[in-house]
py3Dmol code that shows the C-alpha trace and the ligand (Angstrom):
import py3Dmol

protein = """\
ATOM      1  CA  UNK A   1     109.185 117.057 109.626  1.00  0.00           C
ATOM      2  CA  UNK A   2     106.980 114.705 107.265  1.00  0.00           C
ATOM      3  CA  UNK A   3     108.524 111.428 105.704  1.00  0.00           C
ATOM      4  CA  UNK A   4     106.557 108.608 104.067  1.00  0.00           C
ATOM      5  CA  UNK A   5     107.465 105.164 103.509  1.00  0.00           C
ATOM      6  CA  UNK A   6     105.882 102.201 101.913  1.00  0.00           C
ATOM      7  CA  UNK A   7     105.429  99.052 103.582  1.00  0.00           C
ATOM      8  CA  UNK A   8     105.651  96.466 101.341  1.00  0.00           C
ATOM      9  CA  UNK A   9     104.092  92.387 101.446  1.00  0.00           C
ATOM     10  CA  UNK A  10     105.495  89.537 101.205  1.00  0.00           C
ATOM     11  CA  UNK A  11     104.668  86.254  99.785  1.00  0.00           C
ATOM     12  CA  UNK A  12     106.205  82.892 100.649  1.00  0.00           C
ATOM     13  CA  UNK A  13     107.248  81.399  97.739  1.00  0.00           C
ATOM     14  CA  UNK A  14     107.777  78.365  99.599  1.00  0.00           C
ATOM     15  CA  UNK A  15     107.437  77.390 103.574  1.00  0.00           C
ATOM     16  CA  UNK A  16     109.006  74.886 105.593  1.00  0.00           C
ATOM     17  CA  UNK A  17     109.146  74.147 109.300  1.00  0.00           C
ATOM     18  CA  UNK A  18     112.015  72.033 109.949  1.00  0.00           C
ATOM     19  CA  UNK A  19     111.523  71.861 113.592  1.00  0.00           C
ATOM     20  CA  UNK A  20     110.995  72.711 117.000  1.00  0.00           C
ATOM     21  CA  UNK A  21     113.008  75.176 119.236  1.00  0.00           C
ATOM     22  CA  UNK A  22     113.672  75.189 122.642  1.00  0.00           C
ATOM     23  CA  UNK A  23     112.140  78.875 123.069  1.00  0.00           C
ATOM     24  CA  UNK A  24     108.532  77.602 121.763  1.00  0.00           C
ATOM     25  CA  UNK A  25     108.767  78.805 118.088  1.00  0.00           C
ATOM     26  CA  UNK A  26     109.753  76.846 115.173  1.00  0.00           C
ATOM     27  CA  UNK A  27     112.745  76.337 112.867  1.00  0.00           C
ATOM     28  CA  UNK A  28     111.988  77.684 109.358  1.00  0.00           C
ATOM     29  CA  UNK A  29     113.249  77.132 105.630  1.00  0.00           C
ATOM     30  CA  UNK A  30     111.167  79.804 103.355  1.00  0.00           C
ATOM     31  CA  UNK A  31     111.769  81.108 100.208  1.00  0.00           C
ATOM     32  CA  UNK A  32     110.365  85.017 100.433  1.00  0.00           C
ATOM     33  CA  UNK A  33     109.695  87.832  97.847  1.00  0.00           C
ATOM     34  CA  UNK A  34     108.652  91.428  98.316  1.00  0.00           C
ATOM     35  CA  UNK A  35     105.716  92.341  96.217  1.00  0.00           C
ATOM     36  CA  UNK A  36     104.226  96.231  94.947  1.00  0.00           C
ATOM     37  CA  UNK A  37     101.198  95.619  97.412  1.00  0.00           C
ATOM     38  CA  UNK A  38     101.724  97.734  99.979  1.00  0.00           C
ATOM     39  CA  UNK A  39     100.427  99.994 102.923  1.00  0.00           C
ATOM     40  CA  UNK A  40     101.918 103.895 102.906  1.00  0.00           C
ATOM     41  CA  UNK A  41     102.993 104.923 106.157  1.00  0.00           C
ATOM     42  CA  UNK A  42     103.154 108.298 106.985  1.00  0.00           C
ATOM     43  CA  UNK A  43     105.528 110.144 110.052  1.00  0.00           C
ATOM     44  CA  UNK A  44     104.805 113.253 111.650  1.00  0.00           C
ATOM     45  CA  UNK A  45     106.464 114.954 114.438  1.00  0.00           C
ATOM     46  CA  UNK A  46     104.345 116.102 116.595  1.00  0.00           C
ATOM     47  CA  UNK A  47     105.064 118.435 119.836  1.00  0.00           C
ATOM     48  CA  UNK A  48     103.940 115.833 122.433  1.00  0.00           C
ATOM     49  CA  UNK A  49     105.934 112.910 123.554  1.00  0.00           C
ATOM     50  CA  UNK A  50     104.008 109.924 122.696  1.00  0.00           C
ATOM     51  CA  UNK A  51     104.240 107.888 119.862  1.00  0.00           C
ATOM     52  CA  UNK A  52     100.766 106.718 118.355  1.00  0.00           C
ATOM     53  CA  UNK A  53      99.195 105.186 115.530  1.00  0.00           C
ATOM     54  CA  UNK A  54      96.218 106.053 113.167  1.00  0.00           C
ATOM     55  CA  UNK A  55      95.011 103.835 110.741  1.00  0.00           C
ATOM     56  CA  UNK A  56      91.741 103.841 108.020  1.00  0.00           C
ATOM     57  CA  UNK A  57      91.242 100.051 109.649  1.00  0.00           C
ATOM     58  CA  UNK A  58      89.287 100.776 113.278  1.00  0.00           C
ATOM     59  CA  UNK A  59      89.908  97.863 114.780  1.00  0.00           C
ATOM     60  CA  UNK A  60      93.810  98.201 114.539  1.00  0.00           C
ATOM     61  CA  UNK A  61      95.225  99.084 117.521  1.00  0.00           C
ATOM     62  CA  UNK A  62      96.653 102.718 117.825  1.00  0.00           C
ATOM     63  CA  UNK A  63      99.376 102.138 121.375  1.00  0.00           C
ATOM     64  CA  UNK A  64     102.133  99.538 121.585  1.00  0.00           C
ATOM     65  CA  UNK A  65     100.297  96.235 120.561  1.00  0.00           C
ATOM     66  CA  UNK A  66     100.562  98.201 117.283  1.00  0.00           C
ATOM     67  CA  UNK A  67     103.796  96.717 115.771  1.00  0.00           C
ATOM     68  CA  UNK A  68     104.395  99.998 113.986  1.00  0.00           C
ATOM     69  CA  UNK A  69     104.506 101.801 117.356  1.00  0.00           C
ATOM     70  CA  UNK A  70     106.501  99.236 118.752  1.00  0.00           C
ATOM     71  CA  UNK A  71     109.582  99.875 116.442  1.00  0.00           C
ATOM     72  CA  UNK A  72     109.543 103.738 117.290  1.00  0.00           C
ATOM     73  CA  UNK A  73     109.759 102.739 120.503  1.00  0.00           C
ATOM     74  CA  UNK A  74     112.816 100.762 119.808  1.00  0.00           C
ATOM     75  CA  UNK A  75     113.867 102.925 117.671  1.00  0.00           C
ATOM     76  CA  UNK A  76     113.821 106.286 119.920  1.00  0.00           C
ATOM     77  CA  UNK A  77     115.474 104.129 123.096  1.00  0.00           C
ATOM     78  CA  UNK A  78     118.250 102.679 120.477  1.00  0.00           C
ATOM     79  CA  UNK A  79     118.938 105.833 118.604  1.00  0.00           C
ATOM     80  CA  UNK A  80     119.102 107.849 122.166  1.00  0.00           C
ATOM     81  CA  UNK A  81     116.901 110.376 121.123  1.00  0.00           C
ATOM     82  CA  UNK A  82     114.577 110.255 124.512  1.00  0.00           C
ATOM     83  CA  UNK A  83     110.875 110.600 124.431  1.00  0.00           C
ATOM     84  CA  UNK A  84     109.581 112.217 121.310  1.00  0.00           C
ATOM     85  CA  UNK A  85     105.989 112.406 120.177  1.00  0.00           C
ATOM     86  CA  UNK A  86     105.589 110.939 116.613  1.00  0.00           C
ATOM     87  CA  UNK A  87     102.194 110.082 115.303  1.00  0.00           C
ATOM     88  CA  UNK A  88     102.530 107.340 112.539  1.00  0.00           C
ATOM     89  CA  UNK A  89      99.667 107.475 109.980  1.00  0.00           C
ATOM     90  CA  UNK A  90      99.080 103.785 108.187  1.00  0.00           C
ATOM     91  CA  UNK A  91      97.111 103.701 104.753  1.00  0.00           C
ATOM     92  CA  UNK A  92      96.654 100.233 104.831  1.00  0.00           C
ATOM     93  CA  UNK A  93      96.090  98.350 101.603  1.00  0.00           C
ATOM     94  CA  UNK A  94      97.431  94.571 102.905  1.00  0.00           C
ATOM     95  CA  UNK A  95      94.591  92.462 103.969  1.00  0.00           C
ATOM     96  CA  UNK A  96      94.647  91.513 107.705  1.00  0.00           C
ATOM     97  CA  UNK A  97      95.556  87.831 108.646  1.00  0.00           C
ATOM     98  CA  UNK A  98      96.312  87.059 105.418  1.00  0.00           C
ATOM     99  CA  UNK A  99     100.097  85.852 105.851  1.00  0.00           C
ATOM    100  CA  UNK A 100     101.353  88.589 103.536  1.00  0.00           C
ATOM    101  CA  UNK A 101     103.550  90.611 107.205  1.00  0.00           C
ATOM    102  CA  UNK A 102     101.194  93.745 106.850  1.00  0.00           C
ATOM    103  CA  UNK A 103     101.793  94.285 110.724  1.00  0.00           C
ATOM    104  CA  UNK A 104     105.416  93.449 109.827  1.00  0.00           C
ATOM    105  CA  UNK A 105     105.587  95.481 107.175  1.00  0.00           C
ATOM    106  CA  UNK A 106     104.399  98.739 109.302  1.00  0.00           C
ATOM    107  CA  UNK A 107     107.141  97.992 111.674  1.00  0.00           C
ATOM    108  CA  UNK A 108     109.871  97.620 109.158  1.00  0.00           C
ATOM    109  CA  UNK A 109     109.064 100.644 107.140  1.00  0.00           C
ATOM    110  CA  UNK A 110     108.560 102.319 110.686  1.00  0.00           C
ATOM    111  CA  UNK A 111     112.440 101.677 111.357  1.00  0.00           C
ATOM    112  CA  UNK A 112     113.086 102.806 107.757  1.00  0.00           C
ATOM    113  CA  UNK A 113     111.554 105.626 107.798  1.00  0.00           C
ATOM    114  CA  UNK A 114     112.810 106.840 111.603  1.00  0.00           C
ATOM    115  CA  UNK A 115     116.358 106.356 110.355  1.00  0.00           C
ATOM    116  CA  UNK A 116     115.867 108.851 107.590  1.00  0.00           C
ATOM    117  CA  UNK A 117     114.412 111.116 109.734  1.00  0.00           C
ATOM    118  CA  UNK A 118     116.876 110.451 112.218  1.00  0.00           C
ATOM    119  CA  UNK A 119     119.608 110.976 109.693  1.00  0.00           C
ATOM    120  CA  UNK A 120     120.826 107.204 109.685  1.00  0.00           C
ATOM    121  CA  UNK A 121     121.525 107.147 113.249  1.00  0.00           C
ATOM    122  CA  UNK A 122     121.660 103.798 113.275  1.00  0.00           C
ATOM    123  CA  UNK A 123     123.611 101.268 110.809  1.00  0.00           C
ATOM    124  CA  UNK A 124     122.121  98.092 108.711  1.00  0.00           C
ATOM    125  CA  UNK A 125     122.957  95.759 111.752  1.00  0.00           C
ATOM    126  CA  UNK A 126     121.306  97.913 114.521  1.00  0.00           C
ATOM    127  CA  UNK A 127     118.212  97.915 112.600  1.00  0.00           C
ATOM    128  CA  UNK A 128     117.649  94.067 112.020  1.00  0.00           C
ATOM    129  CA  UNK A 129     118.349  93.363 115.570  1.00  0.00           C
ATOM    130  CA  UNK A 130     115.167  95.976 116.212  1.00  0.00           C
ATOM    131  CA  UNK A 131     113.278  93.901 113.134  1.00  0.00           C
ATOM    132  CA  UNK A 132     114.216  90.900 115.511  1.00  0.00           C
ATOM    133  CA  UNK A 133     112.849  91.873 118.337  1.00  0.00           C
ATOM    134  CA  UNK A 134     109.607  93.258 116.632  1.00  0.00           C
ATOM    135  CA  UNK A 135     108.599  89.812 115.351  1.00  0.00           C
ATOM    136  CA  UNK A 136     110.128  86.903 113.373  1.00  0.00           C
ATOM    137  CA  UNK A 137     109.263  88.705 109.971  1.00  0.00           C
ATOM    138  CA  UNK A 138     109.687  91.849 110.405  1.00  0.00           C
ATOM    139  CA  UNK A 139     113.831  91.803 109.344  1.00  0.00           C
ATOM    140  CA  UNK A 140     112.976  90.728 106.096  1.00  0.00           C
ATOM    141  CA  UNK A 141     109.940  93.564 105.821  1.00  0.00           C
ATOM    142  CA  UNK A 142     113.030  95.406 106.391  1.00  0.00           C
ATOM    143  CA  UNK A 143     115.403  94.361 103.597  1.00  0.00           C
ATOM    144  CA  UNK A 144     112.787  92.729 101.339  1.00  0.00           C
ATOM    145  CA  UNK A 145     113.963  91.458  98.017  1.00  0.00           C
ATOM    146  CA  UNK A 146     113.801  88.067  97.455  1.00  0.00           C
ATOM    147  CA  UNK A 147     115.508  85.938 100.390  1.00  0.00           C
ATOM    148  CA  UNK A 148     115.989  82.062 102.163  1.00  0.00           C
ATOM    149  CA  UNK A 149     115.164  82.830 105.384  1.00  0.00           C
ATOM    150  CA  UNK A 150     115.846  80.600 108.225  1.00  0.00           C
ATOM    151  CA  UNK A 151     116.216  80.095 112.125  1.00  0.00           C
ATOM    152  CA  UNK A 152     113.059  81.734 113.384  1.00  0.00           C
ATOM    153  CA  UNK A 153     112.593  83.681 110.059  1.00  0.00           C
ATOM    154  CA  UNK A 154     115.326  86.287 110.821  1.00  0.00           C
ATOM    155  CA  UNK A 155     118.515  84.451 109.646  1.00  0.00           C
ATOM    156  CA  UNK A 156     118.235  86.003 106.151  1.00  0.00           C
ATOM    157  CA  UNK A 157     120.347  84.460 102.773  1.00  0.00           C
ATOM    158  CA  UNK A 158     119.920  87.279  99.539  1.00  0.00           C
ATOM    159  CA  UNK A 159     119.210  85.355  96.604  1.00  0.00           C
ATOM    160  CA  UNK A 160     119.212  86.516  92.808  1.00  0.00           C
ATOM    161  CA  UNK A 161     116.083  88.636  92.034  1.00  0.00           C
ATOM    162  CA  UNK A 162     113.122  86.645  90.848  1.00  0.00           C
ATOM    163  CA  UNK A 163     112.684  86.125  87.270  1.00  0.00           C
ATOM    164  CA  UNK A 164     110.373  88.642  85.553  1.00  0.00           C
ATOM    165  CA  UNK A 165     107.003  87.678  86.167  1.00  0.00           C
ATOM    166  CA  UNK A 166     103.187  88.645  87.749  1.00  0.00           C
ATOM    167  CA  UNK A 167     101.232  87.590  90.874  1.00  0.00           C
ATOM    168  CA  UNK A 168      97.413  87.250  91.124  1.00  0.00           C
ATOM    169  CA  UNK A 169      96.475  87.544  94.758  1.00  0.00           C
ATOM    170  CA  UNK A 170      93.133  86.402  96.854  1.00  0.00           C
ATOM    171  CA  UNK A 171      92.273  86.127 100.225  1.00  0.00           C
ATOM    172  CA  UNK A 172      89.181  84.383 101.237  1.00  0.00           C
ATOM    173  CA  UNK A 173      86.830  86.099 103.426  1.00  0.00           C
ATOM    174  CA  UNK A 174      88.430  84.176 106.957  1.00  0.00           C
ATOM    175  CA  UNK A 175      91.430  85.134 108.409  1.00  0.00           C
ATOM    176  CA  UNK A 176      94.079  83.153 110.491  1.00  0.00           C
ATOM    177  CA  UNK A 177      95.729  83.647 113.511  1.00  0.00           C
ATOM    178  CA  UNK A 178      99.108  83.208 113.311  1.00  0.00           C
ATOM    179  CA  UNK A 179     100.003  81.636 116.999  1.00  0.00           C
ATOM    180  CA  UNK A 180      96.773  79.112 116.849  1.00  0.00           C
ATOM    181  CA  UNK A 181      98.055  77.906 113.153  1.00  0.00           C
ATOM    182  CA  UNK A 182     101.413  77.114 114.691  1.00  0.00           C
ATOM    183  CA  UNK A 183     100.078  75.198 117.386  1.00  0.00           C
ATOM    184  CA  UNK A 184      97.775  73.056 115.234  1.00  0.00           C
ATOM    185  CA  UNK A 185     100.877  72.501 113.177  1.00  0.00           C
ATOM    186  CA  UNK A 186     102.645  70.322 116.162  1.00  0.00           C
ATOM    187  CA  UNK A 187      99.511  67.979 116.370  1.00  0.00           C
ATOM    188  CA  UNK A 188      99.700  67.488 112.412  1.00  0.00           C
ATOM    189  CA  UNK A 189     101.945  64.675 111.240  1.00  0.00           C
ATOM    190  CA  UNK A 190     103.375  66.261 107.707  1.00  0.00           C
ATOM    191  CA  UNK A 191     103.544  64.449 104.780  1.00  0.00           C
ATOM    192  CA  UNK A 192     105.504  66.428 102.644  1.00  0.00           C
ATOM    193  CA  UNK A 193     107.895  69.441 102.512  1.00  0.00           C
ATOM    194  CA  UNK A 194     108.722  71.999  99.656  1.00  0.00           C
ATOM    195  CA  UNK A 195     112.004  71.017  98.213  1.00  0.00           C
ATOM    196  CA  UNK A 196     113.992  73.965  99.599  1.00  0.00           C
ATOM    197  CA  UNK A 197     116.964  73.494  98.002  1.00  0.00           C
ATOM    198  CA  UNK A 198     115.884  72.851  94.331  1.00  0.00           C
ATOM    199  CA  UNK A 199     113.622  75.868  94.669  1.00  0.00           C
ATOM    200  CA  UNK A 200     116.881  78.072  95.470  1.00  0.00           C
ATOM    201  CA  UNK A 201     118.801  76.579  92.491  1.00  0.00           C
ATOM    202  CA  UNK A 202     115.471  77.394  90.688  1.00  0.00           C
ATOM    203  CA  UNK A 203     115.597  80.801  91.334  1.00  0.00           C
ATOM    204  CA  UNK A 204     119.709  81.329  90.840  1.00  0.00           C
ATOM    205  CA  UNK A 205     118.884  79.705  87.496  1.00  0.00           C
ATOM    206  CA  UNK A 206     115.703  82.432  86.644  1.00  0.00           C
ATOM    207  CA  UNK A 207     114.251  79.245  85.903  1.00  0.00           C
ATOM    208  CA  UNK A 208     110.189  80.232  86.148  1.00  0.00           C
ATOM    209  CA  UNK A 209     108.402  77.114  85.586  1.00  0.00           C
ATOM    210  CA  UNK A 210     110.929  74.968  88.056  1.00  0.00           C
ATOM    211  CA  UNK A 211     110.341  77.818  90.339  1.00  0.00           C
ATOM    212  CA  UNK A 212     106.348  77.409  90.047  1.00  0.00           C
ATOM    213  CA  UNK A 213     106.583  73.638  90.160  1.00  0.00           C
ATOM    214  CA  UNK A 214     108.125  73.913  93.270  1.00  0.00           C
ATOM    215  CA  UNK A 215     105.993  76.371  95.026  1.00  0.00           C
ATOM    216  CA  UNK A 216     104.309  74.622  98.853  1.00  0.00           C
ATOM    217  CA  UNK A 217     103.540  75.614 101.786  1.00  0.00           C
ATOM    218  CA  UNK A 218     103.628  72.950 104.704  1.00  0.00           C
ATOM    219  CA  UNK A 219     100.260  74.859 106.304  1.00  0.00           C
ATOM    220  CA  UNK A 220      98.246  73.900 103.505  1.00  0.00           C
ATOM    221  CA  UNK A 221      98.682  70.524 105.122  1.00  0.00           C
ATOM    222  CA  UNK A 222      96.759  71.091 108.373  1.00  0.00           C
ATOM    223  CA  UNK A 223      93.323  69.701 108.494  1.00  0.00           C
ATOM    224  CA  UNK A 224      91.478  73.305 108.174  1.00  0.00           C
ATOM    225  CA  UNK A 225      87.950  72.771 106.888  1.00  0.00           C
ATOM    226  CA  UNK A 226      88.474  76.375 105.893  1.00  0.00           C
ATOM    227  CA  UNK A 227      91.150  75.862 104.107  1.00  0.00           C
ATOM    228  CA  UNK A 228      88.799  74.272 101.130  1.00  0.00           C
ATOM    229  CA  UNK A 229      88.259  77.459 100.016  1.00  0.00           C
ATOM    230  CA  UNK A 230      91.924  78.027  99.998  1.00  0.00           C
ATOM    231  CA  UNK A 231      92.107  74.941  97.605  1.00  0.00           C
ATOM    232  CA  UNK A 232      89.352  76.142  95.314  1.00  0.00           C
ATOM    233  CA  UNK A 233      90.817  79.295  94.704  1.00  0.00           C
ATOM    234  CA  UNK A 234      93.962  77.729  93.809  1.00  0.00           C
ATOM    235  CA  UNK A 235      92.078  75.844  91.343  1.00  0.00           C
ATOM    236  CA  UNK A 236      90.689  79.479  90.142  1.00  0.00           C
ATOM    237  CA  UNK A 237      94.220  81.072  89.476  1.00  0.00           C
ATOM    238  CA  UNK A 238      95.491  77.220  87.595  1.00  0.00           C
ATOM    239  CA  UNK A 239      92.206  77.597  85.224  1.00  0.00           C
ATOM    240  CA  UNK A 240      93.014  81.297  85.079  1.00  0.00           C
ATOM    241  CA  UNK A 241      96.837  80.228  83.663  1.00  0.00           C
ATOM    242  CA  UNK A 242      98.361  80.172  86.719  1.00  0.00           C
ATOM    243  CA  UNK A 243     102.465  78.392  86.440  1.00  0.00           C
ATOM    244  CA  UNK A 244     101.798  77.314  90.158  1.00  0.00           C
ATOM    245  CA  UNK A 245      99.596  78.673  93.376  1.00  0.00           C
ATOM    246  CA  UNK A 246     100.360  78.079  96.845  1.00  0.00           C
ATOM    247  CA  UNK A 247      99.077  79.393 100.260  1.00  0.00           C
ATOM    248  CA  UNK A 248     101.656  82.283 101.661  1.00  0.00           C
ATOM    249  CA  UNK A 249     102.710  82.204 105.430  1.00  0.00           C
ATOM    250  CA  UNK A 250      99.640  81.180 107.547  1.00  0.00           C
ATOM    251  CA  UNK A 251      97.117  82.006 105.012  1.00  0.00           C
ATOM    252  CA  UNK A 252      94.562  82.930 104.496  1.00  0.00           C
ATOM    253  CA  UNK A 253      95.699  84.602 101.418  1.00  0.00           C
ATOM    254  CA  UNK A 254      97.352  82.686  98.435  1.00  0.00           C
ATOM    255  CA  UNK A 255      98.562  83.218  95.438  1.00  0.00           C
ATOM    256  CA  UNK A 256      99.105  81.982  91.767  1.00  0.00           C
ATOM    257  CA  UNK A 257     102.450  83.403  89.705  1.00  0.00           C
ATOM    258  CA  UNK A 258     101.765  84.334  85.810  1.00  0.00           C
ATOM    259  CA  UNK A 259     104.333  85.011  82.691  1.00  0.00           C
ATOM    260  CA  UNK A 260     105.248  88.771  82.448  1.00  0.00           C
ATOM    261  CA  UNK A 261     102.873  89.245  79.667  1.00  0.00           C
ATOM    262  CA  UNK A 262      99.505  88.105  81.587  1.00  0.00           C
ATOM    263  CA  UNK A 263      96.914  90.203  82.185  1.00  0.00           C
ATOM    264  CA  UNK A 264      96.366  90.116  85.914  1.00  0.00           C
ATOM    265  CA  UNK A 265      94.207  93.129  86.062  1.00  0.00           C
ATOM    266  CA  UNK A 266      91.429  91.135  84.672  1.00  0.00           C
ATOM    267  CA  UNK A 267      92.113  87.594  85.871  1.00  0.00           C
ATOM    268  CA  UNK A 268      92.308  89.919  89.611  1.00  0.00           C
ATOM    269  CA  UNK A 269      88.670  91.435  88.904  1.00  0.00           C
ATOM    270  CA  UNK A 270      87.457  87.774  88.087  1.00  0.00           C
ATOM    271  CA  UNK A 271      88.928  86.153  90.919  1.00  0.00           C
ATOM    272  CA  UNK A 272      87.584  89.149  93.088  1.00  0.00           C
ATOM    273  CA  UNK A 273      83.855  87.875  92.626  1.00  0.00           C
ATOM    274  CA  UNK A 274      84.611  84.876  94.048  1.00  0.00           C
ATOM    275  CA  UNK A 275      86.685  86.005  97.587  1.00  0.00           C
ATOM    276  CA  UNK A 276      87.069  88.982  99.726  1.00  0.00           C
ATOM    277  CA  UNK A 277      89.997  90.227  98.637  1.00  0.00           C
ATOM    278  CA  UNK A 278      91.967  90.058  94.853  1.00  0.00           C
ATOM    279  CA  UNK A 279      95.041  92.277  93.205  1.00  0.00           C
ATOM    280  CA  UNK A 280      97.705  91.660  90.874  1.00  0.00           C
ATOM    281  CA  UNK A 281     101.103  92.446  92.015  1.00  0.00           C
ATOM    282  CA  UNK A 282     104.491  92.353  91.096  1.00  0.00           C
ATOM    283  CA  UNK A 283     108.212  92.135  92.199  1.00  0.00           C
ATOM    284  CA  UNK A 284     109.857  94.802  94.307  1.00  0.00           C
ATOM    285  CA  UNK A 285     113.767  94.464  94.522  1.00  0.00           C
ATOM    286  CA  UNK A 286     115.890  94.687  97.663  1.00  0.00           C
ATOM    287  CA  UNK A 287     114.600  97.520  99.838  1.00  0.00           C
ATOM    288  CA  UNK A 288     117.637  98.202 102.545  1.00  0.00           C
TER     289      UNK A 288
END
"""
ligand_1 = """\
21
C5P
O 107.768 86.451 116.044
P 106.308 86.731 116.013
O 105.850 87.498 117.222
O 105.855 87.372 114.738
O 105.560 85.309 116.052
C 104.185 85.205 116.280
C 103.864 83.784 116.757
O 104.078 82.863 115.686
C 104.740 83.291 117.892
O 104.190 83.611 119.120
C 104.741 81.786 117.659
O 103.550 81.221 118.149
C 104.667 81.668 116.159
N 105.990 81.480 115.487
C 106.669 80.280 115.645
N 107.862 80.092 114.992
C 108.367 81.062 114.182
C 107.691 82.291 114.010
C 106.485 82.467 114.682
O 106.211 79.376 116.351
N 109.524 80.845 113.535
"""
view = py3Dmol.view(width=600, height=400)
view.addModel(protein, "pdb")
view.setStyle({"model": 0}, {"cartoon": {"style": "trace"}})
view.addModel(ligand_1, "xyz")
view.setStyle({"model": 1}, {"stick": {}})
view.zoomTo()
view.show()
């Protein structure tokens, strides 16, 4: 059998670390939408008993460092279905250390996918406590939508759908590593924090502008000489017509968000001159 899935991104809306946790990673407040960029994944059973990954990026990894193979893992010792040899084929489409949960993404639409196969062996709450332990994203790859996540980013609150509207996205040509952005983040006093709560009313209200004038990102804070680039490019999308830009997750990639009626094909092509990566996108509801 042969199912495909699509693995959605996501881009933080807002992002807030509200503090430290006794396990090492870090309390989060962050407003989170699921966006029509997205890698295909592709599942094939295969007569062997391994599970492995192919991807068109080479330097992804193909065994269990690959989050994607990690969730069949999970999945095949959760479901009780023994050893089975799958081989998980990844179109990917999301830039790489970007902060948009590609990896994430793969793993979530992994599980997905598996429980179709698998004829939904496994119910809604078995499969975010695999997203769990894939990685602090990967349960709202999972259920997408748009969503206050909390705790380490797995505590997940459904909010209304976003208002109608378009995303421009870049990515400079750097990328960031997650782990080495967090620890930078504990040496950097912060001097301001997205108003969480306002941006939630925002969006309950389908309230577009508040939502855009309330759009940060607590990592655009950290002294990154790199991250000028970030800032010019947000300068870009605002000349461009941009209602608000901010930087999603740990970056590199940001984003600006447009009325309904923009044309972000062009205002993508422009931007794309200018940075290594550039696409329009737009909302994708609830997933699971
Ligand atoms: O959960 P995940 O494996 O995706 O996290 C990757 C890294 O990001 C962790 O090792 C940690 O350094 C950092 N992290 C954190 N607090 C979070 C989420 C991630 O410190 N809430």
């Amino acid at each position: 059998m042969i199912v495909t899935e699509k693995a959605c991104a996501k881009l933080n809306i807002s992002l807030d670390i509200t503090g430290k946790r006794p396990d090492g990673y870090h309390d989060m407040a962050m407003v989170m939408q699921t966006v029509s960029l997205c890698d295909t994944l592709t599942v094939t059973e295969t007569d062997g008993t391994a599970v492995t990954a192919r991807t068109n990026l080479s330097y992804i990894p193909s065994d269990s460092r690959n989050l994607a193979v990690k969730a069949a893992q999970l999945y095949l010792q959760k479901a009780e279905l023994g050893e089975r040899g799958l081989e998980l084929r990844l179109d990917k489409k999301i830039p790489v250390g970007a902060g948009m949960a590609g990896g994430s993404a793969d793993a979530a639409a992994v599980l997905r996918a598996l429980n179709r196969l698998y004829e939904q062996r496994l119910d809604r709450e078995q499969l975010l406590e695999l997203a769990a332990a894939v990685g602090s994203d990967v349960p709202f790859c999972l259920t997408g939508g748009t969503v206050l996540a909390t705790g380490r980013g797995e505590q997940l609150q459904p909010l209304p759908p976003m208002p109608d509207c378009r995303y421009v996205i870049c990515k400079p040509s750097f990328s960031i590593s997650t782990p080495e952005l967090f620890a930078k983040i504990d040496r950097t006093r912060l001097r301001r924090h997205p108003d969480t709560a306002g941006l939630v009313a925002a969006v309950e209200q389908g309230d577009l502008p508040g939502i855009s004038r309330r759009m940060y990102n607590v990592f655009e804070d950290v002294n990154e000489r790199k991250f000028r680039t970030v800032r010019e490019l947000k300068s870009r999308l605002l000349d461009a017509g941009a209602l608000g830009t901010v930087m999603t997750g740990t970056g590199s990639a940001l984003f600006g968000i447009f009325t309904p009626e923009t044309d972000i094909g062009s205002i993508a092509a422009e931007l794309g001159r200018h940075c290594s990566f550039a696409c329009g996108a737009e909302n994708v509801p609830q997933l699971l």
